[in-house]
N, C-alpha and C positions, 0 to 999 in steps of 0.2 A: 889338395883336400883341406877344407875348413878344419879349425878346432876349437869346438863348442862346449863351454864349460855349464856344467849344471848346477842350480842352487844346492841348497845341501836335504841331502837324502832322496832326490827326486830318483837316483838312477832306481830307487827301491822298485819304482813303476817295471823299469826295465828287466831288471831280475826277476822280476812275479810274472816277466813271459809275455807283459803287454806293450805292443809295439812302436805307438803312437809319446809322443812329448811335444807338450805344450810351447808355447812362445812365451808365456806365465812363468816356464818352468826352469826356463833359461837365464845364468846370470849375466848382468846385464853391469859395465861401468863403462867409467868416462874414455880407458884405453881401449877397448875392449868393443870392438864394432865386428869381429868376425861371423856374428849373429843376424846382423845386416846383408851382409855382403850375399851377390847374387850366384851360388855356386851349386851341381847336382847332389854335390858327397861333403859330407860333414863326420870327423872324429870327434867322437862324444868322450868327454873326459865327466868323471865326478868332481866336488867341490875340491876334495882333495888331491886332485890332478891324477887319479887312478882311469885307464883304460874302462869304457862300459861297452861301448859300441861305436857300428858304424853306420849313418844312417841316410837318406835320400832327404835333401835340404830344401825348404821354400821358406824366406822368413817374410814372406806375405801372408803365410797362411795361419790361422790359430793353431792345427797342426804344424806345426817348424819341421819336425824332424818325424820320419818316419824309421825304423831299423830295418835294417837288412843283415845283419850278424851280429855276433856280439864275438868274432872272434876280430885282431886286427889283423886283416889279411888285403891280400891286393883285390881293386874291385874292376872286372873288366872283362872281356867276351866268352873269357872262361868260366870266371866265377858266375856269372846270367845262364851258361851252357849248363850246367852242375845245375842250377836250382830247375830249371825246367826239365834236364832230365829226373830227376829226383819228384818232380810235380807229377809228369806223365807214368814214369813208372810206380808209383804209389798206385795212380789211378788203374794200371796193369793189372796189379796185385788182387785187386777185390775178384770175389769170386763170380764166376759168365760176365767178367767188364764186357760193357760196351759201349768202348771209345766213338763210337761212331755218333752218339748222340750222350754227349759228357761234357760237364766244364773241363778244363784241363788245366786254367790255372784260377785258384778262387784267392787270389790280392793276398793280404795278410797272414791267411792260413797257409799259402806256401810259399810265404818269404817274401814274395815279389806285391811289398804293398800300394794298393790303389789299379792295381792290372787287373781284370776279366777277361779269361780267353774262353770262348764255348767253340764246342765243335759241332756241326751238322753237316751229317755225311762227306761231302768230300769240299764243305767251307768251313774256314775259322770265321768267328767272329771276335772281336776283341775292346777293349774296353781301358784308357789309359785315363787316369782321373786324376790325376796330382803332376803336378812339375818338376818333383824330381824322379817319378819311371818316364815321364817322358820325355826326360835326356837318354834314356837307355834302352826307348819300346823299340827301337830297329835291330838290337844284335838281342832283343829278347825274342819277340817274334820270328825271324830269322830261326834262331834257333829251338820255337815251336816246328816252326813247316817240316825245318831238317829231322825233328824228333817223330813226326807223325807222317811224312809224305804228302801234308796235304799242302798244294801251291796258290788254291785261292783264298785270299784271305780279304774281309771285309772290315773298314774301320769304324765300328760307332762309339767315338769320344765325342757325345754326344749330354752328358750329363749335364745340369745345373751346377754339380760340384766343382764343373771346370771353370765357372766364373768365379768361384770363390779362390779358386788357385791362381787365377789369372791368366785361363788358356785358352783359346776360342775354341767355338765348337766345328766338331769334325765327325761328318758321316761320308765317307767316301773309299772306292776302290782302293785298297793297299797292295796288292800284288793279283796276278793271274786273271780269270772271269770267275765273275759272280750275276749269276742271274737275278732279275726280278723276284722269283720266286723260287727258294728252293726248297727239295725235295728231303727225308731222313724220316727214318722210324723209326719208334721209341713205345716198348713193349709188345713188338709186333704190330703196332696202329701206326699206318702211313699218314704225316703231316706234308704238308705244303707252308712254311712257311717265308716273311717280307720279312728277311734280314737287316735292308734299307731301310723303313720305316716302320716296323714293327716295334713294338712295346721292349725299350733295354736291347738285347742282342736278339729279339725275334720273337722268344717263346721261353719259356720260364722251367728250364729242367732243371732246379730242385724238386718237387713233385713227381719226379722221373717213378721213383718207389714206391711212393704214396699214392698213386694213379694204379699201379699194379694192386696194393694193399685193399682197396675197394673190391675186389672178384669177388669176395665170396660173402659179402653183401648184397651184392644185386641182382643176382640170377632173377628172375621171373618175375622184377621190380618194375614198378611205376620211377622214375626218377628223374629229379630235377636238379639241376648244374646251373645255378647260379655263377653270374659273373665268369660267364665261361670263357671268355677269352678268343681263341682261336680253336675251338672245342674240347680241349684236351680231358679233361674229369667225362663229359660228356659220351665223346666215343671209346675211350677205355669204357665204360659202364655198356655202351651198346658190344662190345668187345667178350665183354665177359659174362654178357647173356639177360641183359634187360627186354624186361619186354616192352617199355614204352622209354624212349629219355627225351626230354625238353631243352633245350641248353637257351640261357638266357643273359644277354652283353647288352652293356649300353650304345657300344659303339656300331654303325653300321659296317666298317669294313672291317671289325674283329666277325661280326654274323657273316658275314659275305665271307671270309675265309675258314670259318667253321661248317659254312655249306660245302663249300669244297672240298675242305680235309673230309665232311662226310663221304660225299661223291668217291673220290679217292677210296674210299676203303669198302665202298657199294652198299652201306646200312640203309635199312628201307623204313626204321624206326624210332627215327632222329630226326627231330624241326627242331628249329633256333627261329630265334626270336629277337628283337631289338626290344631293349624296354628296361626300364630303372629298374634294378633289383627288388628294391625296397616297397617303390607302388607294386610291384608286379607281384609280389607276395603278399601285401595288402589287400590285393584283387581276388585271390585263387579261396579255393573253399576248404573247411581240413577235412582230410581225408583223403585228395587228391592224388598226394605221392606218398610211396612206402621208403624213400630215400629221396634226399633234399641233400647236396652239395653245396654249400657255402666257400667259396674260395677268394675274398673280396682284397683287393687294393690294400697297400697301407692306409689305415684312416687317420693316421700322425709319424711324420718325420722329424718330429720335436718335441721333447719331454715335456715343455708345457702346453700341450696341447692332448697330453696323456687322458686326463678324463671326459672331453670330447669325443678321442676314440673310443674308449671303454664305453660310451653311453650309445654310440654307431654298432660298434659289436652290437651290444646286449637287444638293442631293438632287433636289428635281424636273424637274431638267432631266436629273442623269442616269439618270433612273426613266427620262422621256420617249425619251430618246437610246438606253436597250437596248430600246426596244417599236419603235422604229421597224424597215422592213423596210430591207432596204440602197438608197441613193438617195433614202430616205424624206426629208420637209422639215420641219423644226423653227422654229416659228417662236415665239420668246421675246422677253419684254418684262419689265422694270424701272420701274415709276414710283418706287421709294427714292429722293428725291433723294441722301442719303449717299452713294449705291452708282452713281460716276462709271463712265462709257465703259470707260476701264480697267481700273477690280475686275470688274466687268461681266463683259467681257471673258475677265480671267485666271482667273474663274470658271468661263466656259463651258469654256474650255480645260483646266482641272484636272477637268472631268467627263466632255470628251472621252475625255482621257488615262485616266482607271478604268472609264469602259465600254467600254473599247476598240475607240473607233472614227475614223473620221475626220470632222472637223469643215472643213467649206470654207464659208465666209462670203460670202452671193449678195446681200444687202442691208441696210445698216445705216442706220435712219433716227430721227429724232425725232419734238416733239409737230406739231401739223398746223401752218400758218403764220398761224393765227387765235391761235395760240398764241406767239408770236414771243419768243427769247432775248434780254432785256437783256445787252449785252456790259457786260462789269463786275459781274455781280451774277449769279453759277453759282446761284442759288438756281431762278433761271427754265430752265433746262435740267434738266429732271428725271427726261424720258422717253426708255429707251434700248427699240430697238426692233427686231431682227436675224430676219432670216430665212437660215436655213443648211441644206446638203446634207450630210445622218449617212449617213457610205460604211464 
């Protein structure tokens, strides 16, 4: 194991609970190459040669060093066994869990940073984005299957962030079958989802409770799912007693598998459509729908491209905001991690203000609690989630 000495006072980062340290942060002289060198584990010392932690090492990456404890202890098939039971059982703990349709490990917030494990029914899917878990994703995963019983497991290390690590990309079978197409349900609504080629790990269950949160909003609604994806806002809505729902993707084969997830659950009230969000609600007339679902893409993965997003929100929300009828319910969401509670917010409000109407805020929530916020590290809070009444 490396030993990696830090400028002075950087471990402060470390103590404040946030897990990441820079190559910036690193000291750096003429003897002193262990910073370079190509190893998975690195012992993080402070400037003054005190113990901080221990951490998963790439010094190709701006990220250098990610933590994995801050105690000094051995790092090896047991201490990876220990953290993923400690991930899975957490996720035990919440009240009617259903592991069946759950992340089970979300990277940083359970120790094990740059890892994505989700479950769908009886597949993992997983997610390895840095080079140093991926000296350790085989006795981690491993000891996923052992913890939950499930033997097939599919690989989508598949990220853009693996070029920045310097790791190729990888979508393929990791143990057991995996079909085409698999099957799980998530709040009683049977999906179908393309683990293989589908968006990240298939299907996006943070929203897992926030899908549920809409029931008693749309009983007897007209309502429109924007950017619906593989229908998911959509047939919850038809679920919980719409009377009309519209679901609308840009993509043809996210439509084509949101007819199916319909078929699947036998709604006779639900058409999807292929069509830009943004023309397609430029198109429609107000009054149309009594609920309007906004759930779009990041519209920035980089802080300077922060008020390009903010200016993409504020249009489609205040498209959404003059089609609604008065009393009509808006329900908007953000996964930009850039784009905090606050801009969020003063966003909705500056679209309030030009479509002239009134905005009252009935629920504001985040990602599901499979998803859990590292305090110290805002990078883990990235889903804002608001349901409001446009008077």
């Amino acid at each position: 194991m490396l030993n990696i000495t830090l400028l002075p006072d950087k471990e402060k980062r470390i103590y404040g609970g946030h897990p990441w340290i820079f190559k910036s942060d690193i000291a750096r002289t003429a003897n002193d190459s262990d910073w370079r060198a190509e190893a998975p584990l690195a012992r993080v010392m402070t400037s003054r040669g005190k113990f901080a932690a221990i951490a998963l090492h790439n010094p190709a990456s701006q990220i250098a060093l990610r933590v994995i404890t801050q105690r000094d202890e051995a790092i090896d098939e047991a201490f990876f066994g220990r953290k993923v039971h400690a991930a899975v059982e957490f996720r035990r703990q919440f009240r009617h869990a259903d592991l069946e349709s759950c992340r089970l490990i979300y990277a940083e917030s359970d120790g094990l940073p740059a890892l994505i494990c989700d479950r769908f029914g009886d597949v993992i899917v997983f997610q390895s984005m840095s080079l140093g878990i991926e000296a350790y994703k085989r006795c981690i995963i491993d000891a996923v299957t052992q913890e939950t019983g499930v033997r097939n497991v599919w690989e989508r290390s598949d990220a853009p962030v693996r070029n920045l690590e310097g790791l190729p990309m990888v979508s393929a079978l990791y143990a057991g079958e995996v079909p085409d197409m698999v099957d799980f349900q998530e709040n009683g609504v049977k999906f179908r989802i393309d683990v293989k080629n589908g968006q990240k790990t298939g299907y996006f269950l943070d929203q897992k409770e926030n899908r549920a949160a809409i029931a008693r909003y749309v009983q007897d609604s007209r309502v429109l799912d924007c950017f619906t994806h593989v229908g998911s806002f959509a047939l919850h809505a038809a679920k919980y007693g719409a009377a009309q729902v519209v679901g609308v993707d840009i993509s043809d084969s996210a439509v084509a598998m949101a007819e199916e997830n319909c078929r699947l659950n036998g709604f006779d009230n639900v058409a999807f459509e292929t069509a830009n969000a943004f023309d397609y609600l430029r198109n429609l007339s107000a009054g149309q729908f009594d609920v309007i679902i906004l759930d779009p893409p990041a519209f920035t993965k980089t802080r300077g491209a922060l008020d390009n997003a903010l200016r993409g929100y504020k249009e489609i929300n205040l498209r959404a905001m003059k089609l609604l009828r008065g009393g009509g319910i808006l329900v908007t969401c953000s996964c930009s991690q850039h784009v905090d509670g606050a801009a969020f917010g003063s966003m909705l409000h500056a679209a309030a203000r030009d479509a002239k109407v009134t905005l009252r805020v009935l629920d504001k929530r985040g990602a599901a609690p499979d998803h859990p916020v590292l305090m110290g590290a805002r990078e883990t809070e990235y889903l804002k989630f608001w349901i409001c009444d446009v008077g």
